[in-house]
Steps between C-alpha positions, in 0.01 A plus 500: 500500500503346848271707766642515826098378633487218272870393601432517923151342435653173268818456715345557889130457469437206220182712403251749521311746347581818313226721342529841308163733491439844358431757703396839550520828748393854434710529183744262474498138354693256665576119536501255785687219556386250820766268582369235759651135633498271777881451493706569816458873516750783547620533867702859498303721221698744572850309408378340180437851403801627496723539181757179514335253695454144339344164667675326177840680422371657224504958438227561808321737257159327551232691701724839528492494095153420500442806768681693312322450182150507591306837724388304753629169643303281807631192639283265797736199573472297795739227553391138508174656268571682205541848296286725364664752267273792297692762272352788309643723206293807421506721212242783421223487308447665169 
């Protein structure tokens, strides 16, 4: 299965790091995923984020799917530096 991070980050970027950690609030579990390069950035978060748009012709389901899939989505991105992308998915504790 291709992941719409792994696929930006190989294509734009030619590397970085990506790192998944357990974690925990009041009572819920959750996981994090940290998503960081040096590649060119994102200039317009705000169009990349919407449903359709593609740098490479392909669906344009990349960050909106991942927004939609995770409970919380943060992106930094400044162009000429790099991105910074964390995503959590909570579930309750038992």
């Amino acid at each position: 299965m291709k992941s719409p991070c792994f696929t930006a980050r190989a294509k734009f970027t030619g590397g970085g790091t990506i790192t998944l950690v357990v974690i925990k609030r009041d009572n819920e579990l959750g996981v994090e995923i940290n998503a960081e390069d040096n590649g060119p950035g994102i200039d317009d978060i705000g169009l990349v984020m919407q449903d359709g748009f593609s740098t490479n012709g392909g669906l344009g389901g990349g960050l909106p799917a991942v927004k939609r899939l995770m409970d919380e989505l943060e992106i930094d991105s400044k162009p000429g530096v790099g991105t910074s992308i964390v995503a959590r998915k909570w579930a309750p504790c038992k």
